[in-house]
NUMARMAR-931926 format. One record per residue: residue in one letter; chain; x, y, z of N, C-alpha, C, O in turn. Coordinates in Angstrom, 1 decimal. Each point is the difference from the previous one (the first is absolute). Layout:
BEGIN
 residu chaine     nx     ny     nz    cax    cay    caz     cx     cy     cz     ox     oy     oz
      A      A      X      Y      Z      X      Y      Z      X      Y      Z      X      Y      Z
...
! end
This chain:
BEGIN
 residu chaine     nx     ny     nz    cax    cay    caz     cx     cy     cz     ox     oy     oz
      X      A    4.2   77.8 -292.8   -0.6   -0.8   -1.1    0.9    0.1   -1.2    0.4    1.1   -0.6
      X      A    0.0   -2.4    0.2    0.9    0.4   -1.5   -0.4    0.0   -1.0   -1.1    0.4    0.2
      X      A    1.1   -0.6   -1.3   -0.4    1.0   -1.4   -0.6   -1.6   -0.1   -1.0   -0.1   -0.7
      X      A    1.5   -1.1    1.2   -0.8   -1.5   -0.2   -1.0    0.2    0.5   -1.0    0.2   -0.6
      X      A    1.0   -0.2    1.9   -1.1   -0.1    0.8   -1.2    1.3   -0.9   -1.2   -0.2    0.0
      X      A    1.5    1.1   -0.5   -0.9    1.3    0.0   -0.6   -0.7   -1.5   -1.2    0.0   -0.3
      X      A    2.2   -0.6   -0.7   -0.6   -0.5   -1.2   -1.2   -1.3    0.6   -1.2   -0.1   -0.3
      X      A    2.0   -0.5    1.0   -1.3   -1.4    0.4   -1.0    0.7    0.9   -0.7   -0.9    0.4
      X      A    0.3    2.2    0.3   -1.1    0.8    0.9   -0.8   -0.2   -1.6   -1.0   -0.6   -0.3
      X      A    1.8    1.3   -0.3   -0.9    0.9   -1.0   -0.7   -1.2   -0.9   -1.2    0.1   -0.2
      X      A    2.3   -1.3   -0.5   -0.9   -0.8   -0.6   -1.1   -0.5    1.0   -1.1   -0.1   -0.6
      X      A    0.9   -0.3    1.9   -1.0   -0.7    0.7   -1.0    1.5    0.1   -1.2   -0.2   -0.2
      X      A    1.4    0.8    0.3   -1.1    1.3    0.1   -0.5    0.2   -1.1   -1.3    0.1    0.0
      X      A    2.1   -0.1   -1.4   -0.7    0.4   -1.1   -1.2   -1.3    0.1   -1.2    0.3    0.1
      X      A    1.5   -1.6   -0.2   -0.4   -1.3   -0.2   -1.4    0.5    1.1   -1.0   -0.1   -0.7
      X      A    0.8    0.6    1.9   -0.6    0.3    0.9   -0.7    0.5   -0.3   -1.1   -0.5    0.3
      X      A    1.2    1.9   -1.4   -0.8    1.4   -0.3   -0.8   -0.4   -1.3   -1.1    0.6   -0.3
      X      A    1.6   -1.4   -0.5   -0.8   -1.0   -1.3   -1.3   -0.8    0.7   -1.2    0.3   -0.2
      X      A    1.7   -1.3    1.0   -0.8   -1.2    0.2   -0.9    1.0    1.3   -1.2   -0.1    0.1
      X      A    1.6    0.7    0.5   -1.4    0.7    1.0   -0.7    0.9   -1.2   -1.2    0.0   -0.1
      X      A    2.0    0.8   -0.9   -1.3    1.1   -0.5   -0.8   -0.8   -0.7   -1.2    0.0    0.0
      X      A    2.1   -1.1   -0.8   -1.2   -1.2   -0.8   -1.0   -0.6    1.1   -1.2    0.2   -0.4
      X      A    1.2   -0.6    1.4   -0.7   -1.0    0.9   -1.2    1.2    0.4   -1.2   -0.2   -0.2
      X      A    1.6    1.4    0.7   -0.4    1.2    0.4   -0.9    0.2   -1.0   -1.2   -0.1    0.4
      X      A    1.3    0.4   -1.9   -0.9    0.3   -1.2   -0.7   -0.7   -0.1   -1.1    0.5    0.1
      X      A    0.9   -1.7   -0.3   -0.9   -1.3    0.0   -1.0   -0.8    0.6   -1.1   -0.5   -0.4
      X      A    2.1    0.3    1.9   -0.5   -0.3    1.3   -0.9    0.6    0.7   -1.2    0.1    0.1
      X      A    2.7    0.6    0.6   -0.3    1.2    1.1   -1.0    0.8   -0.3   -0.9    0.1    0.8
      X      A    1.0    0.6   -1.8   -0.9    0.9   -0.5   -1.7   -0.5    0.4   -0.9    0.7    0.5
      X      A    0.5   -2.3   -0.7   -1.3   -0.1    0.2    0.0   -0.3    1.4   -1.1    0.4    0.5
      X      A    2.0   -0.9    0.5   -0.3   -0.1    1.3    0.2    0.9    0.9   -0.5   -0.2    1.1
      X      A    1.2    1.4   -1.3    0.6    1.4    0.8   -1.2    1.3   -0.4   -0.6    0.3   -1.0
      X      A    0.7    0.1    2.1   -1.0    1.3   -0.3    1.2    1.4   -1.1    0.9   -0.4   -0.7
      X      A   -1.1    1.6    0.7    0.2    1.2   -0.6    1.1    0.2    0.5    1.1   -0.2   -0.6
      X      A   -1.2    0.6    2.4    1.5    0.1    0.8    0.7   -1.1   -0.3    0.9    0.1   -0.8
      X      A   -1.2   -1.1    1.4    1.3   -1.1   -0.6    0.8   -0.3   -0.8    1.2   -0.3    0.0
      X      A   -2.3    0.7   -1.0    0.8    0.0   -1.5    0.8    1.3   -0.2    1.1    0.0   -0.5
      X      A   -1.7    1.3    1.0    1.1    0.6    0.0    0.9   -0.1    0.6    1.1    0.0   -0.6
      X      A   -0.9   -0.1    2.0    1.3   -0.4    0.5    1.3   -1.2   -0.6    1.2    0.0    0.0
      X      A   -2.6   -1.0   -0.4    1.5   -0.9   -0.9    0.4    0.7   -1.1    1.0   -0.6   -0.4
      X      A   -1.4    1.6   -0.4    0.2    0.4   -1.5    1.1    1.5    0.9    1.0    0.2   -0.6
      X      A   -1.1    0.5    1.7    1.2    0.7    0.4    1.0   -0.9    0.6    1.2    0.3    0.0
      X      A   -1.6   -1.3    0.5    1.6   -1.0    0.3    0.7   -0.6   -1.0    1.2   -0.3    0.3
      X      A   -1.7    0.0   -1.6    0.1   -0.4   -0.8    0.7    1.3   -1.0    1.0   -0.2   -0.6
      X      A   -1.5    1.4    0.7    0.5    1.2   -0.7    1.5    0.4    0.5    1.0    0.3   -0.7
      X      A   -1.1   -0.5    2.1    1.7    0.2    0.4    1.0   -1.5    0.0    1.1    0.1   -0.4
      X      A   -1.7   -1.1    0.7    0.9   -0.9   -0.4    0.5   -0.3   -1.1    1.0   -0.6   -0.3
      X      A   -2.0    1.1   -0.4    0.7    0.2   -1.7    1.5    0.6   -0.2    1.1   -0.5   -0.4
      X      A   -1.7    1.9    0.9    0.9    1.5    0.1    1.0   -0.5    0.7    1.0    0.0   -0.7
      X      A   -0.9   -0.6    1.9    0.9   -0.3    0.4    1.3   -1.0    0.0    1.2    0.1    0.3
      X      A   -2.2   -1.2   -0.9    0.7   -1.1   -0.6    1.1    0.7   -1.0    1.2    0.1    0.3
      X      A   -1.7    0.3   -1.1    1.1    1.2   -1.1    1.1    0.3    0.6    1.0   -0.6    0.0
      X      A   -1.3    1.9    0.6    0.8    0.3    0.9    1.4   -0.9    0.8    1.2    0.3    0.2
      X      A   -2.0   -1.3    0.2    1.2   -0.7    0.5    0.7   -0.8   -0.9    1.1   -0.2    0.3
      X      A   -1.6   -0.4   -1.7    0.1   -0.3   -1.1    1.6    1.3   -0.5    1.3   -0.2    0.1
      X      A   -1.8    1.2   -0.3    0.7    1.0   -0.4    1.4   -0.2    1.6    1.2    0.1   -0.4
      X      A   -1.3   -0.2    1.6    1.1    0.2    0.9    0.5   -1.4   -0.3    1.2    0.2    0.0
      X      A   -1.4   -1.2   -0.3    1.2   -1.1    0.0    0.8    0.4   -1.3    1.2    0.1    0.0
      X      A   -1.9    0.1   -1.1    0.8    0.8   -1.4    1.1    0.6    0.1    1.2   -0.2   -0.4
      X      A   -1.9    1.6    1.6    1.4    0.7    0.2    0.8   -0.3    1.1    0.9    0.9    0.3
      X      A   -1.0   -2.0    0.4    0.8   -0.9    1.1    0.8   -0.9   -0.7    1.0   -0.4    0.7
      X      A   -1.1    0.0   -1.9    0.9   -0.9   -0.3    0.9    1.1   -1.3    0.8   -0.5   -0.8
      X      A   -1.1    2.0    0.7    1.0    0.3   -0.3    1.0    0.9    1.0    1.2    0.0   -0.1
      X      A   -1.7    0.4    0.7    0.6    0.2    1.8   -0.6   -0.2    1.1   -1.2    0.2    0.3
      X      A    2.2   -0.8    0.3   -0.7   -0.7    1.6   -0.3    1.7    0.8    0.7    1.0   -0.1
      X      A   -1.5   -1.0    0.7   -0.4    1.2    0.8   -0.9   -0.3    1.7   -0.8   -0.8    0.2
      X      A    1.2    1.5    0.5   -0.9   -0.6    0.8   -1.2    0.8    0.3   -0.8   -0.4    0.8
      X      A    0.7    1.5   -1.5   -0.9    1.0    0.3   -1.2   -0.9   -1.2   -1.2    0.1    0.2
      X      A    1.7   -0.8   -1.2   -0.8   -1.1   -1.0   -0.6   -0.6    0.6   -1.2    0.0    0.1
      X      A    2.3   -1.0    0.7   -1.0   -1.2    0.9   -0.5    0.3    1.0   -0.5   -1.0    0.5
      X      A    0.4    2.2    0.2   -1.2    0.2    0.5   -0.9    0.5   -0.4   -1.0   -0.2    0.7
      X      A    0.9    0.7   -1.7   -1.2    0.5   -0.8   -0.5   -1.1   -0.6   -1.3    0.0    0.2
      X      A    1.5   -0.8   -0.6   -0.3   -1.3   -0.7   -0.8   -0.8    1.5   -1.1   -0.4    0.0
      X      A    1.9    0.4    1.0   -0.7   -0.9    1.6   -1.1    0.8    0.0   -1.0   -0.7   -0.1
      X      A    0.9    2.0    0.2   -1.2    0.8    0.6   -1.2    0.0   -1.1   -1.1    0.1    0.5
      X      A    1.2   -0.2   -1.4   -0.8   -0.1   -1.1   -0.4   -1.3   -0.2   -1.1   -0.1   -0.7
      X      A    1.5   -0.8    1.0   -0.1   -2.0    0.0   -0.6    0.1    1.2   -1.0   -0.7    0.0
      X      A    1.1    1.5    1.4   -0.7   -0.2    1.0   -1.1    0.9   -0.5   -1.1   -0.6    0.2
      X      A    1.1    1.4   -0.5   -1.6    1.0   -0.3   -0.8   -0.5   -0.7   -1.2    0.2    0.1
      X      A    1.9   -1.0   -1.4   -1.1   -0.6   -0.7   -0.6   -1.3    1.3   -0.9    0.3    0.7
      X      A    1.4   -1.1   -0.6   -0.6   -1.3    1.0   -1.2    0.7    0.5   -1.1   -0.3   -0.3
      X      A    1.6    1.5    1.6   -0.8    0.7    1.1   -1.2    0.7   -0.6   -1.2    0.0    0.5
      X      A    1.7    0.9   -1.8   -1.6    0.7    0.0   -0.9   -1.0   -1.1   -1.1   -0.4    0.3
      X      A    1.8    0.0   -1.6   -1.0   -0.6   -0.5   -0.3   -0.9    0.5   -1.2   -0.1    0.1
      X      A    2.2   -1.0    0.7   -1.0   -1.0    0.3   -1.2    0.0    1.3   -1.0   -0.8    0.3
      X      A    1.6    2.0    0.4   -0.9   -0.1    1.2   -1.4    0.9   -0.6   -0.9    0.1    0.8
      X      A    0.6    0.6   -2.3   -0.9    0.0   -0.6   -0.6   -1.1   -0.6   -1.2    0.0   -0.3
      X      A    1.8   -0.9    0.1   -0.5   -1.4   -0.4   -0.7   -0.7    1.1   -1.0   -0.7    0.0
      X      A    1.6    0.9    0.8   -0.4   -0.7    1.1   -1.0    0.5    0.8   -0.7   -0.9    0.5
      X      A    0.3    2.2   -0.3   -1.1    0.6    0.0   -1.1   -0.2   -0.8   -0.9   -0.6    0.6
      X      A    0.8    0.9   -1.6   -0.6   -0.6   -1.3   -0.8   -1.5    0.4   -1.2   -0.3   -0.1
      X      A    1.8   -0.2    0.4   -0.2   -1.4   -0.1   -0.6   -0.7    1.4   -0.7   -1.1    0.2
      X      A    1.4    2.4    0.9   -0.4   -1.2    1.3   -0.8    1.4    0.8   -0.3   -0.1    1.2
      X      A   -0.1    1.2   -1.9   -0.3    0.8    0.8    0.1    0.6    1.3   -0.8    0.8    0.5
      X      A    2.2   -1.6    0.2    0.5    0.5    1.4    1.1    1.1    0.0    1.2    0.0   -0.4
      X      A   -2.1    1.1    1.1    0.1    1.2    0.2    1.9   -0.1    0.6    0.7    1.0    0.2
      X      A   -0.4   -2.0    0.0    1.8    0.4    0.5    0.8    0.3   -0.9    1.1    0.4    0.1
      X      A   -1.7   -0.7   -1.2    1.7    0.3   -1.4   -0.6    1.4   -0.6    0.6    0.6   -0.9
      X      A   -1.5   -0.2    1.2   -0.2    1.7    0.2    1.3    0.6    0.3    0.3    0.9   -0.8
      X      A    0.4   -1.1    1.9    1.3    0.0    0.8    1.1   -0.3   -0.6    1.0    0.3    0.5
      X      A   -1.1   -1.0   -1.6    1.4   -0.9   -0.1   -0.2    1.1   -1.3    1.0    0.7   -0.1
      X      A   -1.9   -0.2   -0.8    0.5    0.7   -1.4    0.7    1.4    0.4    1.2    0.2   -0.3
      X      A   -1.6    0.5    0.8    0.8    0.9    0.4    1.8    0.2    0.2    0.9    0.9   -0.1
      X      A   -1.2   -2.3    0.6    1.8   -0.2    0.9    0.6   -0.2   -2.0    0.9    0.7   -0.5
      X      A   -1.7   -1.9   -0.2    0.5   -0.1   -1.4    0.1    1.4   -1.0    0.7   -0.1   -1.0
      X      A   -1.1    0.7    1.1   -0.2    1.3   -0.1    1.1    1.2    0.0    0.3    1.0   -0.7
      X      A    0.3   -1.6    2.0    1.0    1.0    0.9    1.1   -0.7   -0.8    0.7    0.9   -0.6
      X      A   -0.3   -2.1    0.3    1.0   -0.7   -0.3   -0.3    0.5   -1.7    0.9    0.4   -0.7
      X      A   -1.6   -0.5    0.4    0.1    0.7   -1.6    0.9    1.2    0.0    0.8    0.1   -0.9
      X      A   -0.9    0.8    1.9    0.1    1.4   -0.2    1.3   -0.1    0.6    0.7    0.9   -0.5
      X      A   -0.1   -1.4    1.1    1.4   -0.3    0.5    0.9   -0.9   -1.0    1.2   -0.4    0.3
      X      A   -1.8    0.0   -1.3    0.7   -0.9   -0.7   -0.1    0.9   -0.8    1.0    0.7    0.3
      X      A   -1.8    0.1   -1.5    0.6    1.0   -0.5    1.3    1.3    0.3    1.0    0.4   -0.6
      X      A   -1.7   -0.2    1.8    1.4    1.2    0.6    1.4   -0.7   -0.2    1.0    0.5   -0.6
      X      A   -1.0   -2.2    1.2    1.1   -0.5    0.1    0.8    0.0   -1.8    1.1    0.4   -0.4
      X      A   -2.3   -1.0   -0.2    0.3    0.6   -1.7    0.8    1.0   -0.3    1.2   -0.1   -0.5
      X      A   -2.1    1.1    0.8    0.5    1.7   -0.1    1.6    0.1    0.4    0.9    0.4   -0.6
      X      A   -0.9   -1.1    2.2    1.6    0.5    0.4    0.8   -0.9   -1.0    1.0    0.5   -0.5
      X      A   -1.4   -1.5    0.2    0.8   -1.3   -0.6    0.5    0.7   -1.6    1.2   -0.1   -0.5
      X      A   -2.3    0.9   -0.1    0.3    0.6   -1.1    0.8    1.3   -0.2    0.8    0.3   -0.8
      X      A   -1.3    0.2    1.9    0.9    1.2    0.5    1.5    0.0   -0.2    0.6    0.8   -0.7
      X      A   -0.2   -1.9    1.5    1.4   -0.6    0.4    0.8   -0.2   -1.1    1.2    0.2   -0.3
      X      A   -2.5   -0.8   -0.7    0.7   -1.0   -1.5    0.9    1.5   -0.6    1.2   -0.2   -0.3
      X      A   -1.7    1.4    0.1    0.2    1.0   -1.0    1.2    0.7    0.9    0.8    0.7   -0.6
      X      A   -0.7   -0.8    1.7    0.9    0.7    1.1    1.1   -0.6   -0.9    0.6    0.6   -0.9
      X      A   -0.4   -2.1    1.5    1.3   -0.9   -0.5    0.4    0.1   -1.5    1.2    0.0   -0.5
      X      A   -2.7   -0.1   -0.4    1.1    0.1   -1.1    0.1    1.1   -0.1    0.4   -0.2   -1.2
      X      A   -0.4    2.0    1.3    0.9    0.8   -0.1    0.9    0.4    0.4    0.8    1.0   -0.3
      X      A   -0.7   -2.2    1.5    1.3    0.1    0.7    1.2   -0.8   -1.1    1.1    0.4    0.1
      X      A   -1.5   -1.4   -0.9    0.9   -0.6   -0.5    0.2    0.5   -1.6    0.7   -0.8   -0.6
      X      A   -1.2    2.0   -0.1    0.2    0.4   -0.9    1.1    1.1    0.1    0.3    0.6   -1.0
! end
């Protein structure tokens, strides 16, 4: 994923995480029960969080290319899709299969951080190598 692609994830996500919490506050709110709504207000809580985040990896992708970046940036662009939206989708269609799918988005959160971690790791290695 390059620092393009992670800037245009993040604008269509942020655009995503506006227009569902507005529709969600207004709408949703009168046709969804308690669980529902909480589930969309935690899919909505990390796609926030996450949007950022990947917001924040194309920043520092276009001041070094890394690849420990762009996969952090992929795994976190896939974790948001998988857990928030298969909480949306739950939410909304009440079929017990995307039960399944948040977990997997979940896992890709927590692998896209680590991949961070190494990616950041690396950054501080190199430049004290070059001082």
């Amino acid at each position: 994923m390059s620092s393009r692609s992670m800037l245009i994830f993040a604008a269509i996500s942020g655009f995503v995480y506006v227009a569902l919490g507005a529709f969600g506050a207004h709408v949703l709110s009168r046709a969804l029960g308690v669980n529902e709504m909480t589930w969309i207000r935690t899919g909505l809580d990390y796609q926030g969080f996450h949007t950022l985040a990947i917001l924040g990896m194309a920043v520092a992708m276009q001041r070094r290319v890394s690849l420990w970046f762009y996969w952090s940036g992929a795994l976190l662009a896939l974790g948001t899709v998988l857990f928030s939206g298969s909480l949306y989708c739950l939410a909304l269609s009440h079929q017990k299969v995307w039960v399944y799918v948040t977990p997997v988005g979940g896992t890709c959160f927590l692998i896209g951080w680590v991949l961070m971690l190494i990616g950041a790791l690396r950054l501080r290695k190199k430049a004290e190598r070059h001082e």
